[in-house]
C-alpha positions in Angstrom: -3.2 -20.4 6.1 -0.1 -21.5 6.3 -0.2 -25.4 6.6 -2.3 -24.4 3.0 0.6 -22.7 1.9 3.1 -25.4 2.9 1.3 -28.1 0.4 2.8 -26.2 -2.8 5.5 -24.5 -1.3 9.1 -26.3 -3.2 12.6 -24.8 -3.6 13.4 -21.9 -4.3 10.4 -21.1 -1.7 10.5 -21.1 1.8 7.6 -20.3 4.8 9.1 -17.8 7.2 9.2 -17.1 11.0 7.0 -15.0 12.9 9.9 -12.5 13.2 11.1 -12.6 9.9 7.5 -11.5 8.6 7.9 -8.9 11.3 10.8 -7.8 9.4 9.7 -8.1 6.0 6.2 -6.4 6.8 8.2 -3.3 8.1 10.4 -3.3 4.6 7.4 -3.6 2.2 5.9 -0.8 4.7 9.0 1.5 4.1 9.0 1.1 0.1 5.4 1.9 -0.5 4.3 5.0 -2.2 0.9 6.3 -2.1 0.0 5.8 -5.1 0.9 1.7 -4.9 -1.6 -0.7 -4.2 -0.5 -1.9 -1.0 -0.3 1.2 0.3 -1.7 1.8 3.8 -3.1 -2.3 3.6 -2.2 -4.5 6.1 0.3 -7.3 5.1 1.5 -10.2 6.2 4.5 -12.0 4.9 4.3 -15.6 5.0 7.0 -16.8 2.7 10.0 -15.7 0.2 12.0 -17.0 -2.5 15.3 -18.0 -1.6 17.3 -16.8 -5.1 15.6 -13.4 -5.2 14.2 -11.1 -3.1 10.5 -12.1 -4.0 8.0 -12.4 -0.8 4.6 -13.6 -0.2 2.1 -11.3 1.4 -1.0 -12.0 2.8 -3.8 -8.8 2.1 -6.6 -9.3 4.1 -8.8 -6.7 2.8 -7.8 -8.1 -0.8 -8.7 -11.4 -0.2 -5.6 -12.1 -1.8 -1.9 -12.9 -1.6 1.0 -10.6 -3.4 4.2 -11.7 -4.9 6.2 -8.4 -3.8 10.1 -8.2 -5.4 11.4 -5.8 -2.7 14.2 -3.5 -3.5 15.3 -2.3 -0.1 14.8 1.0 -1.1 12.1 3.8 -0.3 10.0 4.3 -4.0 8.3 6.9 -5.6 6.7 5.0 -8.0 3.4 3.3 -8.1 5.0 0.7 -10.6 7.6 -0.5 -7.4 8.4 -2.4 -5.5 6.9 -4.9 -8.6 3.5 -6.7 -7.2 2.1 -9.0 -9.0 -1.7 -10.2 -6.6 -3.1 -14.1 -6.6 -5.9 -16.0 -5.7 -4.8 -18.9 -3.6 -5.0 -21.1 -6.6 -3.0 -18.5 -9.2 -0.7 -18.6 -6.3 0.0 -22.3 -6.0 -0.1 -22.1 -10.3 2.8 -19.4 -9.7 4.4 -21.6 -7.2 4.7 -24.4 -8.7 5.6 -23.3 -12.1 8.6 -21.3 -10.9 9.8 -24.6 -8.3 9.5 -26.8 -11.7 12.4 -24.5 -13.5 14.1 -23.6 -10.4 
């Protein structure tokens, strides 16, 4: 997945450490609601954006991957932390458009 992930991947975006997605698998965990869409799915975090605080999630049971704009605060909404899910190829679309006006 990730050498995948590393063919598209520009500035502002970044792949992440094994501990880092450690960490920002426990954050997302801590913000969900259970009403969101993540909630109580298994995520990975495989990269983030380095101007924002936008991360990459792996769902398994999605098939898909999940641009999550954490806020670093617990939510009661099903609207946040803002998700926004991608095929691999919407994700590389995505991507790429946001590296081209970074």
């Amino acid at each position: 997945m990730q050498e995948i992930l590393k063919s598209f991947m520009d500035d502002p975006w970044w792949m992440i450490s094994k501990s880092m997605s450690e960490s920002l698998n426990g954050e997302l965990e801590k913000e969900l609601s259970p009403k969101h869409i993540l909630y109580g799915k298994e995520t990975v975090a495989v990269a983030r954006r380095e101007d924002k605080d936008d991360v990459i999630y792996w769902i398994n049971k999605l098939n898909k991957y999940a641009v999550v704009h954490l806020t670093y605060s617990k939510e009661t909404s099903s609207k946040f932390p803002i998700t926004t899910l991608f095929t691999l190829s919407e994700l590389e679309e995505y991507c790429k458009r946001v590296s081209k006006s970074y």
